[in-house]
N, C-alpha and C positions, 0 to 999 in steps of 0.2 A: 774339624771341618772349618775350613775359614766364614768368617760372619757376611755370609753372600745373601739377599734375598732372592727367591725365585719368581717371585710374584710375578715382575714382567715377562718374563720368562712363558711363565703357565700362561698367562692371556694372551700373548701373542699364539703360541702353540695350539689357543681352543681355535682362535681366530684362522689359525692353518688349516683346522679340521675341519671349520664349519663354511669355511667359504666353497671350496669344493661339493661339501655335503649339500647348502643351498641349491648351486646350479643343478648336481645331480638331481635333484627332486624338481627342478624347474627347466626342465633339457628346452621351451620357448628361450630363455634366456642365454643368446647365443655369446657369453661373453667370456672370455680367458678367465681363469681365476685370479691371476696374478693381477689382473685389475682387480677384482674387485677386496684381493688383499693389501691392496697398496689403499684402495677407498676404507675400507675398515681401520688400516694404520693412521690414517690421518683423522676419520670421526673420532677413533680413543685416543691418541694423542694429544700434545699438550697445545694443538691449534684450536682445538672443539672442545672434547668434554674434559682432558688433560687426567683420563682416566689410567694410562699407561706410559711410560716414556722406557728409551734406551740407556739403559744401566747397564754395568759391566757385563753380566754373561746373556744380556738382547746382544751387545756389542759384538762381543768375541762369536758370539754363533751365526750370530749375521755376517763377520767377515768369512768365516769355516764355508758361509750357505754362496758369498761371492765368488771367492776359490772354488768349491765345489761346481759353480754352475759353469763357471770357464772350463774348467775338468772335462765335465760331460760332453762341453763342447766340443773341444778338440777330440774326445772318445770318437765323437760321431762323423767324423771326416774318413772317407776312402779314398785313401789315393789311387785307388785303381779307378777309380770312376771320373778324377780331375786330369781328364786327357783330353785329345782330340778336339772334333767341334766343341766337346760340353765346354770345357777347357777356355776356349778361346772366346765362346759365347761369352761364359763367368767373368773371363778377363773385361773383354769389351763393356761389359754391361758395368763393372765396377769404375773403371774408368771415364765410364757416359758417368754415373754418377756423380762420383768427385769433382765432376768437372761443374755440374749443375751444383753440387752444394758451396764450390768456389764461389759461383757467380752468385750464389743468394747469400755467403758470409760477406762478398765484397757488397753487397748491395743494403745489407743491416748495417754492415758500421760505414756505409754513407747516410743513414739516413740515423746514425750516432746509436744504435741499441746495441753494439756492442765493439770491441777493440780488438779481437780475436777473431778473423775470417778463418784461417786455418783452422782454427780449431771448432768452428762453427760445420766449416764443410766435411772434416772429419766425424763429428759427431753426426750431422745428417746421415754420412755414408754409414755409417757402420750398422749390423743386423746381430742378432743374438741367434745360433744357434741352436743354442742351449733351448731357446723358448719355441724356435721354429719347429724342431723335433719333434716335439712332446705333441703339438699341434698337429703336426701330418700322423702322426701313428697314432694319437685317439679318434683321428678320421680315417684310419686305415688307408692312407695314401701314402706312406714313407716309402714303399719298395713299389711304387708305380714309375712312370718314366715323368710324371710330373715332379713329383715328390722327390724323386732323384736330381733331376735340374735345381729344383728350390735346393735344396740342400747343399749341393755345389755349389749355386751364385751366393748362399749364404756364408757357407764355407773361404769363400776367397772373402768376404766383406770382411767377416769376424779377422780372420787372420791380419789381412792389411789393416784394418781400423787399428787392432793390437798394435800393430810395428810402428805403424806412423806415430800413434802415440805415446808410445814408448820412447820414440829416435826425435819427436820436436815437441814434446809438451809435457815430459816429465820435471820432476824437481827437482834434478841432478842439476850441478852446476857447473860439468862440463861439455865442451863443443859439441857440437853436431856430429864434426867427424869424429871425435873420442868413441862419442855412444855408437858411432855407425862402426866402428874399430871392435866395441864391447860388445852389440850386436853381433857381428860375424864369428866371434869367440865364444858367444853363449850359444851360437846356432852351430857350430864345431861341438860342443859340449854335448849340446842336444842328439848329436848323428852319433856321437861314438859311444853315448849312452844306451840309446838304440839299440846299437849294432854288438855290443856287449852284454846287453840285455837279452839276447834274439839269443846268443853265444850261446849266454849261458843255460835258457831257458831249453834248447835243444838237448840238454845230457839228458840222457832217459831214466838215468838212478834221479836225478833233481825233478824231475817230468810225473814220476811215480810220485815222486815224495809231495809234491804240487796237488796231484789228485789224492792222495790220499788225507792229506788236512785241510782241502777245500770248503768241505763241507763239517767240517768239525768246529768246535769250540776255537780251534785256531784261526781259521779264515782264510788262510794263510796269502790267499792271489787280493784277498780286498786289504788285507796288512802291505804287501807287498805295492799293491797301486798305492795306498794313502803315503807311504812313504816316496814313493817317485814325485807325489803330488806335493810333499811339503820339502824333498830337496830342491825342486825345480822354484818352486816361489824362495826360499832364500837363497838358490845360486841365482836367478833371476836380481832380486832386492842386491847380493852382496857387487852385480855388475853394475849399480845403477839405473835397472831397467825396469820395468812397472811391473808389480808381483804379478799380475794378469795375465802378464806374457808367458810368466812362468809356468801357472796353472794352466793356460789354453795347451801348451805344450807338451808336458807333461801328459795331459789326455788324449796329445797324438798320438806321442810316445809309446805310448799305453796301446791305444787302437792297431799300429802299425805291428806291434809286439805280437798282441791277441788275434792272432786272423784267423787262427783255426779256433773254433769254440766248442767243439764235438765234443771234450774231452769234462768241459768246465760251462755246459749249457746257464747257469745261471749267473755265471758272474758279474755280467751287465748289469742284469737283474738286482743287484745285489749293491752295486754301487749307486745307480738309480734310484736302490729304495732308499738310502743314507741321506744321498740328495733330495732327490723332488720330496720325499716323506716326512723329513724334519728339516735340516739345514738351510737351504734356498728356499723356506715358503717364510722363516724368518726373518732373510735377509729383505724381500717385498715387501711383508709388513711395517719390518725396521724402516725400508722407504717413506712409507705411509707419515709413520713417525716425524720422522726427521723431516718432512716436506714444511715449506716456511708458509703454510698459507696465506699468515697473516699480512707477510711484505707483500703478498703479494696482490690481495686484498684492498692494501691500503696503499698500493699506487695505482693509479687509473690506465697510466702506460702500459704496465707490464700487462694488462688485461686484453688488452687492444692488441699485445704481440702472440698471444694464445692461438687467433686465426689465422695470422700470417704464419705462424712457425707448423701447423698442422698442414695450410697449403703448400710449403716449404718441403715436408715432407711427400706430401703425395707426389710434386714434380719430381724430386731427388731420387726415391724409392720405387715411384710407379713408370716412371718416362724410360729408363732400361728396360722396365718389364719389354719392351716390344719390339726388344729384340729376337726374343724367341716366339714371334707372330709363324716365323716360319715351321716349328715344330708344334706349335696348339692353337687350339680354338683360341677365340676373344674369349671367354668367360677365365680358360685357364689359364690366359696370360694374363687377365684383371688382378685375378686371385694368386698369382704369384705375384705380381706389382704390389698389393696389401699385405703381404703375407705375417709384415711383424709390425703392420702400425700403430698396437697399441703397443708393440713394445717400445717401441722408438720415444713413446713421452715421456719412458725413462730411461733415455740414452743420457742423459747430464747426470743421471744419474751412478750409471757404471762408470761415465768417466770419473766424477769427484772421487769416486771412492778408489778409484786404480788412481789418480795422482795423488791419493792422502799416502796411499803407502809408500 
C-alpha cells in the first residue's frame, strides 16, 4: 500500500458525521450543514488551530465530492417540467439576474475591488442545485408546485452559470469562438450519448441483465452512472472545457436515461448515498480548510466588502424572485428569492475549483 496517511482523512470524515448529528439533536438551530462544515473546516485548519489540512487523499476525495455534487445536479433536472410559463418565467428570472449582477461587477471594479465584472456577475448568478434539493426534500416540499418552480429557476442558473464559465473564463487558451465551436461538439457528444444510451438500455435481455445485478455485489446501474460521470469530465477536460460541465451533464444524461424508476426503485438512492454520505461533505469541509482567513483578516478592505457582497447578493438572487408574485404568496416568493444564500458564500468557491481543472 503506498505511504499515504489517513489522518486528514478520518477528521474531516468525523467532522461530516458530527455536523449533521449536532443540528439533528438542536432542530432550533435552523442552519444548512454545509455551513456549519465549511465553519468546522476552517476552526481545524491551518487559519485556527492548524489541526488538519488538505493532503493528498482530503484532495482527491474532495475533488470526487465536487464532481459528485455537479452529478446530482444535473440527475435532478426534468425536462418535462422546463416548458411553458415555468420555462419562460426561469428564463426571464435568470436574465433579470445577470443583468443585476453585471451592474454590481461594473460598479466593484469602479470602485477598484476587483477587474473581473464578468465574472463577478456570473458568480452572483449562479445557484447550486445540488444544495437546493436536498433542502426542499428534507422539508418535504420538492414535489409541491413551489418546490418545483425552485428547482426549475435553479436548474436554468446552474446550467448557464456552467456554460458561461466554461466558454469566457476558463484556462484554455483558445478563442471565444473556438470554445463556443468545442462547446456545440461536446453538447453533440452529449445528445448522441444520450440517445445511444436510451438505445441500448431498451433491449429487454440487457434490461433483465440490469435488474438482476442491481442489487448485487455488482451494482451494476451505480458502476454504469460513475463511468458516464468520469467519461463526461475528461471528454469535457480533453475539449478544453471546465470538468464541471462535464459532471453537471453527465447527471442529465443520467436523469433523461432513468425516467422510468419502477424497475430499479433505489438507484437514486444509492448514488445520493455515495455523495451526500462521504464524498461532497469532504469536499465542504475541504473548503473550510483551504479558506485564507488570515488575508483576510489582515486587510481591513476586504472586511468592509463582506456586507456589500452579501447585499449584492440579495438584489441578484432575491429581486427575480418577484417574478413569480403572480403564482405565490409573499412569503413563498421570499423564500424562493433566499433559497441558496448560504450557499452562494461559496460561489468563488465552486468557481476556483472548476478553473483549477
Amino acid at each position: 500500500m503506498p505511504d499515504v496517511e489517513f489522518v486528514n482523512l478520518l477528521a474531516v470524515s468525523v467532522v461530516a458525521l458530527l455536523a449533521p448529528l449536532a443540528l439533528g439533536l438542536a432542530p432550533a438551530l435552523r442552519v444548512p450543514s454545509v455551513v456549519l462544515e465549511i465553519i468546522a473546516g476552517v476552526v481545524l485548519g491551518p487559519q485556527v488551530l492548524g489541526w488538519v489540512e488538505v493532503d493528498l487523499p482530503v484532495g482527491i476525495v474532495a475533488l470526487l465530492g465536487l464532481a459528485f455534487l455537479l452529478f446530482l445536479a444535473g440527475l435532478e433536472i426534468d425536462v418535462h417540467q422546463l416548458r411553458g410559463t415555468l420555462l419562460r418565467l426561469a428564463l426571464a428570472g435568470y436574465v433579470v439576474t445577470l443583468a443585476i449582477g453585471v451592474a454590481v461587477g461594473f460598479g466593484l471594479t469602479a470602485a477598484g475591488w476587483t477587474s473581473g465584472p464578468g465574472l463577478i456577475a456570473v458568480t452572483l448568478s449562479a445557484t447550486s442545485l445540488g444544495l437546493v434539493v436536498p433542502v426542499l426534500k428534507d422539508a418535504g416540499r420538492v414535489e409541491t408546485r413551489l418546490g418545483q418552480t425552485t428547482v426549475a429557476a435553479a436548474s436554468i442558473a446552474d446550467f448557464a452559470a456552467i456554460v458561461l464559465l466554461s466558454l469566457l473564463f476558463t484556462t484554455s487558451e483558445s478563442s471565444t469562438g473556438s470554445r463556443l465551436l468545442l462547446l456545440g461538439l461536446f453538447a453533440v457528444l452529449v445528445a448522441t450519448t444520450a440517445v445511444a444510451v436510451s438505445l441500448v438500455s431498451s433491449s429487454k435481455r440487457l434490461d433483465m441483465t440490469l435488474t438482476r445485478l442491481q442489487d448485487t455485489t455488482a451494482e451494476i446501474r451505480v458502476r454504469g452512472a460513475v463511468v458516464i460521470l468520469v467519461a463526461f469530465v475528461a471528454l469535457a477536460e480533453a475539449f478544453g472545457l471546465e470538468s464541471i460541465l462535464g459532471a453537471f451533464m453527465a447527471g442529465a444524461v443520467v436523469g433523461v436515461v432513468d425516467k422510468n424508476t419502477a424497475s430499479h426503485p433505489h438507484f437514486r438512492l444509492k448514488l445520493e448515498a455515495i455523495g451526500y454520505g462521504f464524498l461532497i461533505p469532504v469536499f465542504f469541509v475541504s473548503s473550510g480548510l483551504r479558506l485564507d482567513l488570515s488575508g483576510l483578516m489582515q486587510n481591513p478592505g476586504a472586511l468592509v466588502r463582506v456586507p456589500v457582497f452579501l447585499v449584492a447578493l440579495l438584489l441578484v438572487r432575491g429581486v427575480p424572485a418577484l417574478l413569480f408574485g403572480r403564482l405565490f404568496d409573499r412569503r413563498s416568493v421570499l423564500a424562493a428569492g433566499l433559497r441558496d444564500l448560504p450557499d452562494q458564500l461559496l460561489r468563488d468557491r465552486f468557481v476556483h475549483r472548476g478553473r483549477s481543472r
